[in-house]
C-alpha positions as CSV (number, residue, x, y, z in Angstrom):
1,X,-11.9,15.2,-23.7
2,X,-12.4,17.3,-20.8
3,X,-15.4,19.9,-21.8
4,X,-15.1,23.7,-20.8
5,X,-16.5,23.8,-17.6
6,X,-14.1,20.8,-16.5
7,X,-11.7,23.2,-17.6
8,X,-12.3,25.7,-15.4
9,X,-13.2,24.1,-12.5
10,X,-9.5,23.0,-12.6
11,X,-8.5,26.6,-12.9
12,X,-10.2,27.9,-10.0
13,X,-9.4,24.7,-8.1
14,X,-5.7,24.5,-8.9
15,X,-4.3,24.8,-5.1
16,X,-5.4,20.7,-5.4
17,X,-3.1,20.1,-7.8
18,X,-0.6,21.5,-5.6
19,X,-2.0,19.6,-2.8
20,X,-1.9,16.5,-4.6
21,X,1.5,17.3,-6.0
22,X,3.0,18.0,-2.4
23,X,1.7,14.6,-1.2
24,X,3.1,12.5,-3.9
25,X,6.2,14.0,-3.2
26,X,6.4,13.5,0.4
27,X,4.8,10.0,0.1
28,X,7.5,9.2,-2.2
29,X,10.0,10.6,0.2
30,X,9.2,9.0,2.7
31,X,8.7,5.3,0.7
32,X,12.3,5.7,0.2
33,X,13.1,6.6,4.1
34,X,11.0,3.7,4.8
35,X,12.0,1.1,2.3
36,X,11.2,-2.0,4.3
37,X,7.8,-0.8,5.0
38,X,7.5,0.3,1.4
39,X,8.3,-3.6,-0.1
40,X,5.7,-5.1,2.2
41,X,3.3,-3.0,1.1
42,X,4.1,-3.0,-2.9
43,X,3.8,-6.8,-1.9
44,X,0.5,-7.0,-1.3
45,X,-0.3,-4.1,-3.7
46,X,1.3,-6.2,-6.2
47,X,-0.3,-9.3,-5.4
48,X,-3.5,-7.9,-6.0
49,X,-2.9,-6.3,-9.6
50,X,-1.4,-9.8,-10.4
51,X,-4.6,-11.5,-8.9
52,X,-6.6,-8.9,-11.4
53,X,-4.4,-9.4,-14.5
54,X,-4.0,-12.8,-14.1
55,X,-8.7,-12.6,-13.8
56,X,-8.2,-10.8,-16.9
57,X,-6.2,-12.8,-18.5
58,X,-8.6,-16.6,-17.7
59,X,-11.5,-14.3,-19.1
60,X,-9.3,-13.7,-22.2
61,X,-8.3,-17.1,-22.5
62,X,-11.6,-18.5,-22.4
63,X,-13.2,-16.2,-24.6
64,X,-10.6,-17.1,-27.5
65,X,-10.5,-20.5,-26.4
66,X,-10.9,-21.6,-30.1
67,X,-7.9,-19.5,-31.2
68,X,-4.9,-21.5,-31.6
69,X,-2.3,-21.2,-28.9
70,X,-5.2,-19.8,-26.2
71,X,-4.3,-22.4,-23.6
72,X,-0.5,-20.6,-23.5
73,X,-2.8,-17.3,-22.1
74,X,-4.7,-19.4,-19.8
75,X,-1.7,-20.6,-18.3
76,X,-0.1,-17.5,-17.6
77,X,-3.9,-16.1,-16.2
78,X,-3.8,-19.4,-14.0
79,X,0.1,-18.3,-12.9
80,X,-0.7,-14.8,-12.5
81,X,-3.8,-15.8,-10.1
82,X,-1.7,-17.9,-8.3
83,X,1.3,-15.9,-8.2
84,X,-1.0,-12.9,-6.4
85,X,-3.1,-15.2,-3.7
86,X,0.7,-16.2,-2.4
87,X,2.2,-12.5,-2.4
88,X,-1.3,-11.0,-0.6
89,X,-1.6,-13.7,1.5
90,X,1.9,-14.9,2.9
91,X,3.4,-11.8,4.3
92,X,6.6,-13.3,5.3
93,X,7.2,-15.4,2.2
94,X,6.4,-12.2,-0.2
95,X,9.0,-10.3,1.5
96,X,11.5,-12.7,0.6
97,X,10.4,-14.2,-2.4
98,X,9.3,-10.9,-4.1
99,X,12.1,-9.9,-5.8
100,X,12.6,-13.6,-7.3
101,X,8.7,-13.9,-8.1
102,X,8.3,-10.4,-9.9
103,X,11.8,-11.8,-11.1
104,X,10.0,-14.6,-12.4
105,X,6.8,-12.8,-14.0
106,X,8.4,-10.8,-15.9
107,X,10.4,-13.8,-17.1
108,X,7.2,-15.3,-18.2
109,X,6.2,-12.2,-19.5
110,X,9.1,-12.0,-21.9
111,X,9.1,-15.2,-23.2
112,X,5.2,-14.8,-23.9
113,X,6.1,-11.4,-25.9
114,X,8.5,-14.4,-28.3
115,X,5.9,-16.5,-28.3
116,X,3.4,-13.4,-29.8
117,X,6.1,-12.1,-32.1
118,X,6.4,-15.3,-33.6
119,X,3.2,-15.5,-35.3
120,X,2.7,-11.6,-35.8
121,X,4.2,-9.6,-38.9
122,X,6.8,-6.7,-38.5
123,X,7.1,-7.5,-34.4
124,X,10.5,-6.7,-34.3
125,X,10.1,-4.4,-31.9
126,X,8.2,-6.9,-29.7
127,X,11.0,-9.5,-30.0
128,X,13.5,-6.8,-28.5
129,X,11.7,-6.2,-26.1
130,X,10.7,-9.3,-24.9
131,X,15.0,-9.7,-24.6
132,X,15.0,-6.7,-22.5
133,X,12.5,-7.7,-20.5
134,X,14.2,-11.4,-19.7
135,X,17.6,-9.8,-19.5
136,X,15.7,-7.2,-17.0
137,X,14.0,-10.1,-15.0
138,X,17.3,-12.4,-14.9
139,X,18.9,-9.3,-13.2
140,X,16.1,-9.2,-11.2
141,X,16.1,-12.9,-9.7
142,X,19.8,-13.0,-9.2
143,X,20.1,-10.2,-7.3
144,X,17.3,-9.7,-4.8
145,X,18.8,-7.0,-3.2
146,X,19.2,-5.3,-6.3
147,X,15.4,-6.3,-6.8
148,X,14.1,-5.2,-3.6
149,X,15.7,-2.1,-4.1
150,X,14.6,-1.1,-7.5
151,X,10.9,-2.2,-7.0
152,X,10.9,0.2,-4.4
153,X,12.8,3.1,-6.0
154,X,10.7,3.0,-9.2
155,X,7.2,3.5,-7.3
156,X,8.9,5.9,-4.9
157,X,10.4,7.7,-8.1
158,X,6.5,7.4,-9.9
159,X,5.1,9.2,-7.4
160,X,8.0,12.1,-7.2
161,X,7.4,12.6,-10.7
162,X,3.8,12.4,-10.4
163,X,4.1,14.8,-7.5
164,X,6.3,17.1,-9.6
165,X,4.0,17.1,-12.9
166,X,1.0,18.1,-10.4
167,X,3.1,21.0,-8.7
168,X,3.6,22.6,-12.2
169,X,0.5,22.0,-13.3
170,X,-0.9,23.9,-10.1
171,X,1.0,26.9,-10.6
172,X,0.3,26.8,-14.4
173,X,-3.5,26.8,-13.5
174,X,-2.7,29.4,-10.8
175,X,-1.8,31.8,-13.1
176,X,-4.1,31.7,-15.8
177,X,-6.9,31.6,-12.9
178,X,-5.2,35.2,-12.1
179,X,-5.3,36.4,-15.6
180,X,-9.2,35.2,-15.3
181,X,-10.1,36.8,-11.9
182,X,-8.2,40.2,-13.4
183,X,-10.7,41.0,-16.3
């Protein structure tokens, strides 16, 4: 919780909200003017939150290596790890395996969520979506144009929105730092 003075350092600092807001606009902009440049660098970006999750996931693992079905979480931390090294480290072979590997980890993904839902009560809802996110992934995989495409419009539409939310935000803070500065 953000504590008064926070607060109105915000206030009296909101032209950085616009700031920020402008640049995730044009940076999202201009990710979808520039979409090959754009996928080569989610690439990498991607390999390395893979590389981390899949870290994560090992220490996980290992640290609930006497729970029953731990070894299925070490796997998919050993896959992740993997999975990242080749997509930070082969430029060439991310740009045109991408699509089919996040394709792929999602796939693995949604078959985990099953494999959870399966020995949890009331995960309905974690059933369902593991579906969607298998039907999502197959899309994925066997159209990698399609998947190029919507990996890049997704984080160019995040940061739009992001960009967007911090404009408003900026002239929401703009004028209650006027009704301030008037008494």
């Amino acid at each position: 919780m953000a504590t008064s003075s926070e607060i109105i350092s915000d206030i009296k600092h909101w032209w950085l909200f616009l700031l920020r807001g402008i640049l995730f606009i044009l940076l999202g902009i201009y990710m979808i003017s520039a979409p090959l440049v754009t996928f080569v660098a989610l690439s990498m970006l991607f390999g390395i939150v893979i590389v981390l999750g899949g870290a994560a996931e090992l220490v996980h693992a290992y640290a609930n290596r006497y729970v029953v079905g731990w070894s299925w979480r070490f796997l998919l931390g050993l896959i992740d790890v993997a999975l990242g090294f080749i997509l930070i480290f082969d430029v060439k072979l991310s740009i045109s395996v991408l699509p089919f590997a996040v394709g792929l980890w999602f796939l693995f993904r949604g078959f985990s969520l099953f494999s959870f839902a399966s020995v949890m009560r009331r995960s309905g809802w974690m059933m369902l979506a593991g579906v969607i996110i298998v039907l999502f992934a197959m899309l994925i995989m066997f159209n990698p144009a399609f998947g190029a495409m919507t990996i890049v419009l997704w984080a160019a539409s995040a940061f739009i929105v992001t960009g967007i939310i911090n404009t408003i935000l900026a002239f929401r803070l703009k004028a209650v730092n006027e009704v301030l500065t008037k008494r």
